[in-house]
ROBA-495409 format. One line per field, with one value per residue: residue in three letters; x, z, y of N, C-alpha, C in turn. Coordinates in steps of 0.2 Angstrom, whole numbers, plus 5000, padded with zeros to 4 digits. Example, Ala and Ser with C-alpha at 12.3 -4.5 7.8 and 13.67 -1.06 7.14 Angstrom:
BEGIN
residuo <- c(Ala/Ser)
n.xx <- c(5066/5064)
n.zz <- c(5039/5035)
n.yy <- c(4972/4989)
ca.xx <- c(5062/5068)
ca.zz <- c(5039/5036)
ca.yy <- c(4978/4995)
c.xx <- c(5066/5064)
c.zz <- c(5039/5039)
c.yy <- c(4984/5000)
END
This chain:
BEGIN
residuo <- c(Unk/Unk/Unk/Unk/Unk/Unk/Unk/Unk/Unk/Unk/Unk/Unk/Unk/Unk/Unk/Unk/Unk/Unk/Unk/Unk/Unk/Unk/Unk/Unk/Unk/Unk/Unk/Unk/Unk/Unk/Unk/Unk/Unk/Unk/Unk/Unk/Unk/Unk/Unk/Unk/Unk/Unk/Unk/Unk/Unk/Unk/Unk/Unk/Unk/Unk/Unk/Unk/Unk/Unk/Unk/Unk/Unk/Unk/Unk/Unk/Unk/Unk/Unk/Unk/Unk/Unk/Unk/Unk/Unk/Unk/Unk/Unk/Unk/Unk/Unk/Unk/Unk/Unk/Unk/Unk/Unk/Unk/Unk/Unk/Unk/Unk/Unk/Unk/Unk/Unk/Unk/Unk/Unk/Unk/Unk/Unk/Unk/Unk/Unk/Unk/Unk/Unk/Unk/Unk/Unk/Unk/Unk/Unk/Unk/Unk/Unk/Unk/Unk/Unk/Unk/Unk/Unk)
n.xx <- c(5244/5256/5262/5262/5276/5282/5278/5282/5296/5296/5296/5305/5315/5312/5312/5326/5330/5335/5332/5318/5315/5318/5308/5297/5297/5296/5282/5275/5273/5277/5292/5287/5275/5276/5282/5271/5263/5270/5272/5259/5255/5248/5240/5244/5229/5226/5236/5245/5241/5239/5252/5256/5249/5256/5268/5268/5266/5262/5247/5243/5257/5263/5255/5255/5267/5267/5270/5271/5279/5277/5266/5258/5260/5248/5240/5228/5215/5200/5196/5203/5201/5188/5194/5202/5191/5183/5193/5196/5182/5185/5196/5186/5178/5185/5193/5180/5180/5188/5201/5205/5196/5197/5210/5206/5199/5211/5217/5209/5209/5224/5223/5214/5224/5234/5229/5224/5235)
n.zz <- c(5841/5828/5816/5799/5795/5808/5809/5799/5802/5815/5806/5801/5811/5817/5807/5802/5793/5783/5773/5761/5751/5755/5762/5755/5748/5759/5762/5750/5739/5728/5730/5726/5732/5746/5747/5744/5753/5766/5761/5760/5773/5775/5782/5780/5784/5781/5775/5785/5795/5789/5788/5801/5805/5799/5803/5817/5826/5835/5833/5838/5845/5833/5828/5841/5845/5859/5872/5872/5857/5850/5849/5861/5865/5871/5863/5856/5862/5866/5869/5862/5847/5848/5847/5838/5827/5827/5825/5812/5807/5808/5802/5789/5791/5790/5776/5768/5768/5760/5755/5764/5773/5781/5785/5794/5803/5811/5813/5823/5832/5836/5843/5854/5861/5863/5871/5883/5886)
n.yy <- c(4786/4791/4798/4793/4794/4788/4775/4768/4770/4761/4747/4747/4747/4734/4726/4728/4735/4749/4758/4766/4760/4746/4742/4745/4733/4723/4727/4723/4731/4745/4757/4772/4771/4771/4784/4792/4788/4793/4808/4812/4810/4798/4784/4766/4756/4744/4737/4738/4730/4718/4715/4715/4702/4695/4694/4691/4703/4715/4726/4736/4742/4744/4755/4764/4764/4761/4749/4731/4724/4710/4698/4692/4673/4670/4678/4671/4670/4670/4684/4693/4687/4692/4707/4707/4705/4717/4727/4723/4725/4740/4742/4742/4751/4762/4761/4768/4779/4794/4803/4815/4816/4805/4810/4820/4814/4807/4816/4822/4809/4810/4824/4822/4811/4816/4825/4818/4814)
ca.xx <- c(5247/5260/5262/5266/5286/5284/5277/5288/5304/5295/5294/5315/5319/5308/5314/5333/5335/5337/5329/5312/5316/5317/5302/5293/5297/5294/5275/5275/5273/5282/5291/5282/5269/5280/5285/5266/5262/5275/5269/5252/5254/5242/5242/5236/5228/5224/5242/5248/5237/5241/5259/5256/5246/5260/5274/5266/5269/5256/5245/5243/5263/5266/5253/5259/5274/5269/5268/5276/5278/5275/5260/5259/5257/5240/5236/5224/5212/5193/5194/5210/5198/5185/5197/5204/5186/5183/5200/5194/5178/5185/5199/5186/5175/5191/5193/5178/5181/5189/5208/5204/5190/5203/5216/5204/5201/5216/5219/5205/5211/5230/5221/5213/5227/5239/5225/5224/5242)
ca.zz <- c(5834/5829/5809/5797/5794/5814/5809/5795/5808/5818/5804/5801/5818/5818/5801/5803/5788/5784/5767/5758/5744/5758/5765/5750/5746/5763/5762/5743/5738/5725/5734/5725/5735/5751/5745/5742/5762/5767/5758/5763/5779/5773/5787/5774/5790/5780/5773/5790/5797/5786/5790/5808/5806/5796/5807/5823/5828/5839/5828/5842/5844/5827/5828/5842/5848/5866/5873/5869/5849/5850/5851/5864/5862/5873/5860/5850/5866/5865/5870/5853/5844/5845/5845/5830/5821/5829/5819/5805/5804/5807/5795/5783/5789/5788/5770/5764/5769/5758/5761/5766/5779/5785/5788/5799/5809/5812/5817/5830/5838/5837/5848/5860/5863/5866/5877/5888/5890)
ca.yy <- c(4785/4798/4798/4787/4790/4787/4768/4765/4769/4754/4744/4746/4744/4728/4721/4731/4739/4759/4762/4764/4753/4737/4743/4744/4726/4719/4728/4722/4737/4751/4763/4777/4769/4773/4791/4795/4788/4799/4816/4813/4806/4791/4776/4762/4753/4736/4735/4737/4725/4712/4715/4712/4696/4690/4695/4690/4711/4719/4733/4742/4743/4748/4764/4771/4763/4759/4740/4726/4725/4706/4698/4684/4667/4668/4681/4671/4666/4672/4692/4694/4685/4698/4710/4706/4706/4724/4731/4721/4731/4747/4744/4742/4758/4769/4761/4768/4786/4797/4803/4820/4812/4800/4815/4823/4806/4805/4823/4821/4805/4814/4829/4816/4808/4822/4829/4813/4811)
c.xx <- c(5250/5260/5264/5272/5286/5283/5282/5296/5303/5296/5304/5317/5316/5312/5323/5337/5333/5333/5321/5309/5313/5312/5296/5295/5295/5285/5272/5270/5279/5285/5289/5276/5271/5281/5277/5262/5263/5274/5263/5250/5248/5245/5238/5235/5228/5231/5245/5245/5239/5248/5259/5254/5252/5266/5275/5266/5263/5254/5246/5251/5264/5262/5255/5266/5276/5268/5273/5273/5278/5271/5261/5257/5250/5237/5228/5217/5205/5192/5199/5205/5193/5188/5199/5199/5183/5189/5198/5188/5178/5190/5194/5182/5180/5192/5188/5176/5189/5198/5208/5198/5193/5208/5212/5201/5205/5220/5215/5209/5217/5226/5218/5218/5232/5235/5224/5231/5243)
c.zz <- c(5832/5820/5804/5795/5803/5814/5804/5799/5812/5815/5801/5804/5816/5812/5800/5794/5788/5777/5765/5753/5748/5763/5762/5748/5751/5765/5756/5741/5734/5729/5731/5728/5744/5752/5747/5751/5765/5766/5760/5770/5780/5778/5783/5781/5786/5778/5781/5796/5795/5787/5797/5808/5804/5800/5814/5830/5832/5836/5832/5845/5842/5825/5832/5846/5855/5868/5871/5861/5846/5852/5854/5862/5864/5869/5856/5856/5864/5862/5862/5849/5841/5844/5839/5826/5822/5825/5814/5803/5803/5803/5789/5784/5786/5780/5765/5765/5763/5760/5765/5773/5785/5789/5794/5803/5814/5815/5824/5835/5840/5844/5853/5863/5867/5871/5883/5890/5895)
c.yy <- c(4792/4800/4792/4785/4787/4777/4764/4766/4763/4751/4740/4745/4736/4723/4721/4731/4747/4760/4760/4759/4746/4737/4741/4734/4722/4721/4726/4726/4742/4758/4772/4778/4774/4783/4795/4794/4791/4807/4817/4812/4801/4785/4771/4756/4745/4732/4735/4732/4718/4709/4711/4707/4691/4690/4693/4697/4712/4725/4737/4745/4749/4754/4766/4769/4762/4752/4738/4724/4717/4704/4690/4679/4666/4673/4679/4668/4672/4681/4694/4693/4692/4705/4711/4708/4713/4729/4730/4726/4739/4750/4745/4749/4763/4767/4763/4778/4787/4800/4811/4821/4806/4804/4818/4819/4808/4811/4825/4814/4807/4818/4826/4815/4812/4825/4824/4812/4821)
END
């Protein structure tokens, strides 16, 4: 996971437009919503979640932009399943942290990540 203008530039490739405005209406969202993402580096995991379910997009793509950013058709067989409901539960742990408890998260799996490659 890299930041979140790095998921929003997935989300323009993906949908193939350039501004925040037509970002903000395809997350149906205000783009002050967008701007406020952006300045904080706020990943809203459930808004992007939702996106992906709806778009048939692979989450894991759209964090960090490795894989195929299409979710296959045999995606929805037992193992997805419970993955799905795994994501689902740790979107909602992450939703009950703070955003200053979430930056630091997210600055830990950063360091992980970067450390393992």
């Amino acid at each position: 996971m890299k930041s979140i203008v790095d998921i929003l530039n997935r989300i323009k490739k993906i949908e193939n437009v350039k501004s925040e405005y037509a970002i903000a209406r395809i997350l149906n969202k205000n783009q002050g919503t967008i701007t406020n993402w952006k300045k904080r580096n706020i990943i809203p995991f459930e808004v992007l979640y939702s996106y992906c379910n709806k778009k048939k997009i692979s989450f894991d793509w759209l964090l960090s932009g490795k894989g195929d950013h299409l979710v296959s058709p045999e995606a929805k067989n037992n193992n997805d399943l419970i993955l799905d409901r795994k994501i689902k539960n740790l979107i909602s742990l992450l939703n009950q942290l703070d955003e200053k408890e979430k930056n630091i998260l997210i600055n830990s799996f950063t360091h992980i990540i970067k450390f393992k490659e």
